[in-house]
C-alpha positions as CSV (number, residue, x, y, z in Angstrom):
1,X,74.2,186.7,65.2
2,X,71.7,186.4,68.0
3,X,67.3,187.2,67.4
4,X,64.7,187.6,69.6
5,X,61.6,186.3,69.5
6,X,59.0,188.1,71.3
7,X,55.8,186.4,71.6
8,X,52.6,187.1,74.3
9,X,50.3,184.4,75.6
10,X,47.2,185.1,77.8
11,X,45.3,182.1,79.0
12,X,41.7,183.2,78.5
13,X,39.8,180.1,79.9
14,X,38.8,180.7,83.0
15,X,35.2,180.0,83.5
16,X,34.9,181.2,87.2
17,X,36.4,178.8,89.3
18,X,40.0,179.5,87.9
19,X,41.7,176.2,88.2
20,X,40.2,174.5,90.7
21,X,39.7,171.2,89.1
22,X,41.0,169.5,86.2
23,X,37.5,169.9,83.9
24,X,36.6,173.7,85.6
25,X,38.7,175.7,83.1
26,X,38.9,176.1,79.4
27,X,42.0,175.4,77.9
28,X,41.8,178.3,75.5
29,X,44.5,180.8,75.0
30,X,45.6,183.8,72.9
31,X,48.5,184.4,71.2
32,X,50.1,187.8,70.5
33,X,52.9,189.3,68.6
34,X,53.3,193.1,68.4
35,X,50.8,194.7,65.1
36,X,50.3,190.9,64.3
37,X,46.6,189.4,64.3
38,X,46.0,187.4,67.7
39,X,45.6,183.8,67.1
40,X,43.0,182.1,69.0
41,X,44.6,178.8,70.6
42,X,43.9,175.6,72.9
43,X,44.8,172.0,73.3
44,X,44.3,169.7,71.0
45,X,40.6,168.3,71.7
46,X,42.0,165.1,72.9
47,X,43.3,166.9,76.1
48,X,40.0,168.8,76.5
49,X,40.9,171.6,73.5
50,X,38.3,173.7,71.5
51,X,38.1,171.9,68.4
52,X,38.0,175.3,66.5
53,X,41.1,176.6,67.7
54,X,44.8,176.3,66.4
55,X,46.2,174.0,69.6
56,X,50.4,174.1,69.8
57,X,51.2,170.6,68.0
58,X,49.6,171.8,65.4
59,X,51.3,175.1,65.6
60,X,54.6,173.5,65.6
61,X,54.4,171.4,62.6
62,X,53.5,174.5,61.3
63,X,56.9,175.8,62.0
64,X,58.8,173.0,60.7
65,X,56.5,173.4,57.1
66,X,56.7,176.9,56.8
67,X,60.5,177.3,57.7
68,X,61.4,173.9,55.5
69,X,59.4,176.0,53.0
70,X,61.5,179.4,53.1
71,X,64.7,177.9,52.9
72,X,63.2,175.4,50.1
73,X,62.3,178.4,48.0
74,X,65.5,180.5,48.7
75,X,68.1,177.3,47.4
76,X,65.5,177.3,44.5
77,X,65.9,180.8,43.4
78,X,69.8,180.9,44.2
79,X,69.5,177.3,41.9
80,X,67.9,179.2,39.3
81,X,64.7,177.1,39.6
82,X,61.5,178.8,39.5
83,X,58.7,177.1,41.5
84,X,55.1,178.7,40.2
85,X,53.2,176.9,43.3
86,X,54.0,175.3,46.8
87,X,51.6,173.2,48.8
88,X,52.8,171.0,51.9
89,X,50.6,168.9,54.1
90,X,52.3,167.9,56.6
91,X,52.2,165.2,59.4
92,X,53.4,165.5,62.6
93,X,53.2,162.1,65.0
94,X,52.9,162.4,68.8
95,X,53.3,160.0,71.6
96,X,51.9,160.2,74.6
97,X,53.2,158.1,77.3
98,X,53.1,158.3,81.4
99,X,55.5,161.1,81.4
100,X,53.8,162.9,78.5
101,X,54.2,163.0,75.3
102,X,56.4,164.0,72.8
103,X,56.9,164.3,68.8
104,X,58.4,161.0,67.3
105,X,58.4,162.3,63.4
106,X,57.4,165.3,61.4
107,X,56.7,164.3,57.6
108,X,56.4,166.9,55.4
109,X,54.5,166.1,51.6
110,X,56.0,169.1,49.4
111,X,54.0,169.1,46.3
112,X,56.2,172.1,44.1
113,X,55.4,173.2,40.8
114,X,58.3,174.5,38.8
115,X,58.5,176.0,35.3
116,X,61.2,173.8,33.7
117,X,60.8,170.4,33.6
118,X,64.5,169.5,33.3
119,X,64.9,170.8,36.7
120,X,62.8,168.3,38.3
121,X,65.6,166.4,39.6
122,X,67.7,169.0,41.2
123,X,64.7,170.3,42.5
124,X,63.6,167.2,44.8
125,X,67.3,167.2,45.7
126,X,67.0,170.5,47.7
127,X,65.2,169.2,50.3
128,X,67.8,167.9,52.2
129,X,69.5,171.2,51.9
130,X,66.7,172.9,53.1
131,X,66.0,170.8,55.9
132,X,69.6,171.2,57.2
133,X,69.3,174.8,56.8
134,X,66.0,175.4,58.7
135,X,66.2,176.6,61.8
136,X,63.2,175.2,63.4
137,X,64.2,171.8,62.3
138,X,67.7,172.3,63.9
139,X,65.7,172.9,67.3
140,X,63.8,169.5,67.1
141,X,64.4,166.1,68.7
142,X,62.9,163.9,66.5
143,X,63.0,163.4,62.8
144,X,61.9,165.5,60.0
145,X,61.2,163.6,56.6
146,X,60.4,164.6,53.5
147,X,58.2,163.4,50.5
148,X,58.2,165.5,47.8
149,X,56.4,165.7,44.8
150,X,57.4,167.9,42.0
151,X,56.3,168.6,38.6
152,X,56.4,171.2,35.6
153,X,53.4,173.2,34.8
């Protein structure tokens, strides 16, 4: 089965001068789907980015957490674990070289809170699973690890 993604960006920097040097435009940029909220983006301040804006490296660690996290919680409830709380904080490492840059790693730091603490085991173990699984982690180049923490509250 094939999906479509349909997704709008409209470069909003331009500060009069349109492109006509490397430092006379704004890098900012909005980001549209249909009845959705626009998200406000840039680049990363590094390469001249509004520090108050989401910037796309960021966004795409974003991805790979939130789609590890769907597919986490789906093997969890077809597992018959029940996970009261789910927090990631995820790292994503870039490289930038003479060509570039690109993403070297992704590491995500699950910290899951399940009801029954002689699940603890299994749970950690559906990681992997979910990792496989992800389909934003099956787009990637580079590796996506995982350190999870789980306990029982």
């Amino acid at each position: 089965m094939e999906h479509q993604y349909k997704v709008a960006l409209e470069w909003t920097g331009n500060s009069g001068e349109g492109t006509k040097n490397y430092t006379s435009y704004q890098r900012s940029h909005n980001i549209s789907v249909e009845n959705k909220p626009v998200i406000e983006c840039s680049s990363d301040p590094a390469f001249r980015g509004d520090p108050v804006k989401h910037n796309p490296e960021e966004m795409l660690v974003a991805s790979i957490s939130s789609c590890h996290m769907l597919w986490f919680l789906h093997l969890c409830a077809d597992n018959g674990i029940i996970v009261l709380k789910y927090i990631d904080n995820a790292i994503g490492t870039m490289l930038e070289d003479s060509v570039g840059g690109r993403f070297t790693e992704v590491v995500l730091h699950p910290v899951v809170t399940i009801s029954d603490p002689s699940k603890i085991e299994l749970t950690n173990s559906l990681h992997r699973p979910a990792n496989k699984k992800c389909f934003i982690a099956n787009s990637c180049n580079f590796p996506i690890r995982h350190q999870p923490w789980c306990v029982a509250g």
